[in-house]
C-alpha positions as CSV (number, residue, x, y, z in Angstrom):
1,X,-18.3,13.6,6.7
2,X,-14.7,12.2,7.8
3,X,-12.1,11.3,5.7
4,X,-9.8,8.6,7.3
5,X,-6.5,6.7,6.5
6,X,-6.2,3.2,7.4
7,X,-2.6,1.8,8.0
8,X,-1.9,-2.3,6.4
9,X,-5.0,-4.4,7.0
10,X,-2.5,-7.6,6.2
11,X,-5.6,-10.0,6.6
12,X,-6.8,-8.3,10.5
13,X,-10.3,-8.1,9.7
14,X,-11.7,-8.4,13.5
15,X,-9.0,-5.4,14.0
16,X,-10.3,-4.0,11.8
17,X,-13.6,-3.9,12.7
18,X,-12.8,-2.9,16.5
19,X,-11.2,0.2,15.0
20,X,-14.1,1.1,12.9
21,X,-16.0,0.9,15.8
22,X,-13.5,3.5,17.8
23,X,-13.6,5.5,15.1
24,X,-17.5,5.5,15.0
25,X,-17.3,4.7,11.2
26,X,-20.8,5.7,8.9
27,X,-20.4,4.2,5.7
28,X,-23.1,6.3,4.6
29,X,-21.5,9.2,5.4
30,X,-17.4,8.9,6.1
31,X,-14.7,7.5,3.8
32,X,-11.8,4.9,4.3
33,X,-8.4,5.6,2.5
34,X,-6.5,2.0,2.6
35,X,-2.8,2.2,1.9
36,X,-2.6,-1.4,0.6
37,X,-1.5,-4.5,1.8
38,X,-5.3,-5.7,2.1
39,X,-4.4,-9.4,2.6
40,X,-1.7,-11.5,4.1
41,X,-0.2,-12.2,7.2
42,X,-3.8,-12.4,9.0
43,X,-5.7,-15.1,9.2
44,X,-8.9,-13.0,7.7
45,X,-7.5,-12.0,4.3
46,X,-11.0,-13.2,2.6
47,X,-12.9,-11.5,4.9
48,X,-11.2,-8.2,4.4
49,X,-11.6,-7.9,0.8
50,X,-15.1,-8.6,0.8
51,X,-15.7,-6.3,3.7
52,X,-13.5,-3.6,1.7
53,X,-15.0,-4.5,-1.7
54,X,-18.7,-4.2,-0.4
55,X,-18.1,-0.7,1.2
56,X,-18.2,0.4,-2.4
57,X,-17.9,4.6,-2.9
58,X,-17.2,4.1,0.9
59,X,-13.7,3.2,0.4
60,X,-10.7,3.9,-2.0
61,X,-7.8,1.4,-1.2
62,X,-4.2,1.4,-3.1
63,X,-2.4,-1.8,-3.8
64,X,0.6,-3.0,-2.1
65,X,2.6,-5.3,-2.4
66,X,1.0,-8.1,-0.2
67,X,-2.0,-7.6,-3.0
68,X,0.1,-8.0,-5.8
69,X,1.4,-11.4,-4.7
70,X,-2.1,-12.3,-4.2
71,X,-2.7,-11.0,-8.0
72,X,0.4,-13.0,-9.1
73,X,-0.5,-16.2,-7.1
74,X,-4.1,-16.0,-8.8
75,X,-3.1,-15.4,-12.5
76,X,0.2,-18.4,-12.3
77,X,-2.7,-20.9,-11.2
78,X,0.0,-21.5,-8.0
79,X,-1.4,-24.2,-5.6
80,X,-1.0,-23.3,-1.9
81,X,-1.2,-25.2,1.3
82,X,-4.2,-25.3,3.2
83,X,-1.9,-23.4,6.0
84,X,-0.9,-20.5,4.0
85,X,-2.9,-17.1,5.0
86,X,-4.3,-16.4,1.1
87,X,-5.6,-20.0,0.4
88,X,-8.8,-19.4,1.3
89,X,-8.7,-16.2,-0.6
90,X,-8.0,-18.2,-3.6
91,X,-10.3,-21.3,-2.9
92,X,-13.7,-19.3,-2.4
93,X,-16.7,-19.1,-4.4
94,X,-15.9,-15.7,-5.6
95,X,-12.8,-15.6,-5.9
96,X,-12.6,-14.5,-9.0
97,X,-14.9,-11.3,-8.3
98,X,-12.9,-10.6,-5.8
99,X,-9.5,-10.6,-7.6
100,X,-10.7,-9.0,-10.7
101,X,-11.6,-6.1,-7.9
102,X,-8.2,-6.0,-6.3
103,X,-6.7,-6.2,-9.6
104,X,-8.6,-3.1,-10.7
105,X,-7.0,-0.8,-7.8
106,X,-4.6,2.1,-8.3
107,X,-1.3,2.1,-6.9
108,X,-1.7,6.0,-6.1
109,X,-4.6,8.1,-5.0
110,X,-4.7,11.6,-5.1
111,X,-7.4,14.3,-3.6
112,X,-6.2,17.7,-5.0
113,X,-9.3,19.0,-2.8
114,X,-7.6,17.8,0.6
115,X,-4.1,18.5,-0.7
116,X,-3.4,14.5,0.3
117,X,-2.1,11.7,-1.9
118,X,-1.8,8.0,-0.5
119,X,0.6,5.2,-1.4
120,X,1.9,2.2,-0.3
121,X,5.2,2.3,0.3
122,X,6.3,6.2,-1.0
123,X,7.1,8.3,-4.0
124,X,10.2,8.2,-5.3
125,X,12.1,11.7,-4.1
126,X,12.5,12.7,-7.8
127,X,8.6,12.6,-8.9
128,X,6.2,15.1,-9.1
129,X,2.5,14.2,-8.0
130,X,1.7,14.3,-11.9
131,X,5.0,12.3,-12.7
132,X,3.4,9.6,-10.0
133,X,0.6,9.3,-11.6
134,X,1.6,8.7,-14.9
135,X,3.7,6.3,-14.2
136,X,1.6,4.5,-12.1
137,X,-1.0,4.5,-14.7
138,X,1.6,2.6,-16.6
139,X,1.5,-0.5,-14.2
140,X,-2.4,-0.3,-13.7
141,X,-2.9,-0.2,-17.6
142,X,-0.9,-3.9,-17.7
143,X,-2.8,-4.5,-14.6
144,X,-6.3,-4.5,-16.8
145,X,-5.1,-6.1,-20.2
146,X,-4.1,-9.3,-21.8
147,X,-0.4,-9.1,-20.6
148,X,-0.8,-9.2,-17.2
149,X,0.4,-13.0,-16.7
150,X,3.5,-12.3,-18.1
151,X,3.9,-8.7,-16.2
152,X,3.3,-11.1,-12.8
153,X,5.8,-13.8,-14.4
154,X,8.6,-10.8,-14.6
155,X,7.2,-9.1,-11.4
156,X,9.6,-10.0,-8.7
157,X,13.4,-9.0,-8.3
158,X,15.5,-5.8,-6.9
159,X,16.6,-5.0,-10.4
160,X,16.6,-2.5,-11.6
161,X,17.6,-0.7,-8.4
162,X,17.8,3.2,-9.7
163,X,14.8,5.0,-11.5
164,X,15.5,6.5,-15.1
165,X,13.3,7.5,-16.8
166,X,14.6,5.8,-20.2
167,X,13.8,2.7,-18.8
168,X,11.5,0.5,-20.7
169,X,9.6,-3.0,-20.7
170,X,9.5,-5.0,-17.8
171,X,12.4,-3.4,-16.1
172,X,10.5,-0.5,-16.1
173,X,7.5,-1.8,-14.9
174,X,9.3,-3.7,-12.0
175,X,10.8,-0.2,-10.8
176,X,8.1,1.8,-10.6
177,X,6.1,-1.0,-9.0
178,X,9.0,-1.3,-6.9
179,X,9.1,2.4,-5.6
180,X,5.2,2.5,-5.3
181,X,5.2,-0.9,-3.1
182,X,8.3,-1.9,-1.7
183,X,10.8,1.4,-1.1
184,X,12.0,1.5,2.3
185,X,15.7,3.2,1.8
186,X,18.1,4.7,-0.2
187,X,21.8,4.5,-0.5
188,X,24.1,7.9,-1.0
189,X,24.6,7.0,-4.7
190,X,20.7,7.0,-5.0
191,X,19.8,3.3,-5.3
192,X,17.3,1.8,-3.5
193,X,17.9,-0.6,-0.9
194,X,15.0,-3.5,-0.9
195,X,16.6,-5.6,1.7
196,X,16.8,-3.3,4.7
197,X,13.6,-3.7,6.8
198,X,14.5,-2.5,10.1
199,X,13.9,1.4,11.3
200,X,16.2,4.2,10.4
201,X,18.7,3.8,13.3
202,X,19.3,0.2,12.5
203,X,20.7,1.6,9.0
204,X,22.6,4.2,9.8
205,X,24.3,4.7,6.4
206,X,21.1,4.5,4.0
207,X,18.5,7.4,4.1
208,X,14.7,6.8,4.1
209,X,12.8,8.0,0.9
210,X,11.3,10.5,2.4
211,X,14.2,12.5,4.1
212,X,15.1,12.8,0.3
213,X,13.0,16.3,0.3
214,X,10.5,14.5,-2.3
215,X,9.4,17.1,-5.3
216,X,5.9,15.7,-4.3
217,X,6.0,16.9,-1.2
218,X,6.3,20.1,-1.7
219,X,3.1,20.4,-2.9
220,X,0.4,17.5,-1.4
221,X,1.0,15.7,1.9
222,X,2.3,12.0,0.7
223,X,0.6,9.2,3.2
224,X,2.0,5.8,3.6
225,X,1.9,2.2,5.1
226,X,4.4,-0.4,4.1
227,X,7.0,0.3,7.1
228,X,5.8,-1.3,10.1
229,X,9.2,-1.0,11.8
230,X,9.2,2.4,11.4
231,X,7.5,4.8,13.8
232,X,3.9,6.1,13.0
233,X,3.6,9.1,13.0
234,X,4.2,13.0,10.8
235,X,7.7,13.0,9.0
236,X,7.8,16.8,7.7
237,X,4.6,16.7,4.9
238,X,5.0,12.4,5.3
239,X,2.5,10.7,7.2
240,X,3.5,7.1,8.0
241,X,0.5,4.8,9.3
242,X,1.4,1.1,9.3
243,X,1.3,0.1,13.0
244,X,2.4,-3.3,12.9
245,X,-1.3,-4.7,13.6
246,X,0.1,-8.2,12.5
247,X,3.0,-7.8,14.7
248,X,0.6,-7.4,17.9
249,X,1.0,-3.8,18.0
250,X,-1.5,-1.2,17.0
251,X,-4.1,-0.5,13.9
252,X,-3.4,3.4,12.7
253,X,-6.2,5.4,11.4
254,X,-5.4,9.4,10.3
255,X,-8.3,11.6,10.1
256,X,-7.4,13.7,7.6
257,X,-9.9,15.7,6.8
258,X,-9.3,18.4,9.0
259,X,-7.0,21.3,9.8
260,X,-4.5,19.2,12.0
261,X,-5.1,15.6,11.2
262,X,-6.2,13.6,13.9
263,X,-4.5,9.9,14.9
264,X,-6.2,7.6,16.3
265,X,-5.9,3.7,16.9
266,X,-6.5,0.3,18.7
267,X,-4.4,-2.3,20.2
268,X,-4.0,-6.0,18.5
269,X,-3.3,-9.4,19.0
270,X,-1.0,-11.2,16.6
């Protein structure tokens, strides 16, 4: 049985699917870690999550933040043009199967046996695995009860920009949702930066997250997407697998159920 890491889908289904087949996938037998971002820039976002959904035990996928504008576009009721990538998404049949499946993911995943724990975008340097976990559980609880609308209403902004832990209410939910799907880059007074996009040497005075020596780290290997202008590859015990599929560049897949993980990938068109 293989374990495997997939980097941002972002709505590449036929990518997908090509690097399935390189990777000689057995649903029967092998299991697909997705680090979010299921839907989006792709012109397949509908055919992912169904594809994902139906691999049932097979798969174990964490939202991003791509997913949780899908969630919020769903749950406002928002009307979108024909043109946009996630109308179809939001104008099929099962639509609503669908979404109430996405909306049921975690935003962390941890495997205690393999030592690994996946997430979109990172864990914020001053967390423990168990301190992720709780407070993702947090966001995932709203996810699944009668507030949800207004936790999408409040959902977007930078603010608050430092984690404490006395935060509360929707400024605590937008940080930690924040750190677990958006955080790129911190500045030296410990704030993070969500407008910087580009690699580390284009931001030469903020640090990324995970140069930060993370308290997580230092026990589990942390796996990631998000970051697509940021070289794939092993960062200490940080494992960074977004490729840039939807940019035309490559779909990522870590093996990482063995002694030295194993990396693996296919070329792709935008």
């Amino acid at each position: 049985m293989a374990v495997y890491a997939i980097g941002d889908v972002q709505g590449c289904y036929s990518d997908l699917c090509r690097l399935l087949d390189h990777l000689k996938f057995d649903q029967t037998a092998d299991t697909l870690w997705f680090c979010g971002d299921l839907v989006n820039r792709g012109l397949e976002s509908l055919e992912t999550l169904r594809f994902v959904k139906g691999l049932g035990d097979a798969a174990i996928s964490v939202l991003g933040n791509h997913d949780l504008h899908l969630l919020a576009m769903y749950h406002s009721g928002k009307t979108l043009p024909e043109k946009n990538p996630l109308y179809a998404v939001l104008n099929s049949p099962d639509t609503d199967e669908l979404l109430a499946w996405l909306g049921a993911r975690p935003l962390i995943h941890h495997d205690r046996d393999l030592s690994k724990v996946i997430v979109h975008a990172g864990i914020h340097p001053d967390w423990s695995v168990s301190q992720a976990m709780d407070y993702a559980a947090e966001v995932e609880r709203v996810l699944q009860d009668d507030n949800r609308h207004a936790f999408f209403a409040g959902m977007y902004g930078d603010q608050p920009d430092q984690w404490r832990d006395d935060l509360s209410g929707m400024l605590r939910l937008r940080c930690i949702t924040n750190i677990f799907t958006r955080m790129r880059f911190f500045t030296d007074d410990g704030r993070l930066d969500m407008q910087a996009k580009g690699g580390p040497s284009q931001h030469p005075l903020l640090t990324p997250w995970f140069e930060l020596n993370p308290r997580a780290s230092q026990v589990e290997d942390i796996i990631f997407g998000h970051w697509s202008t940021l070289a794939t590859g092993r960062y200490g015990k940080h494992f960074a697998i977004d490729g840039g599929c939807a940019w035309g560049r490559k779909f990522v897949a870590l093996r990482i159920d063995l002694e030295a993980p194993q990396w693996l990938s296919v070329s792709c068109q935008k």
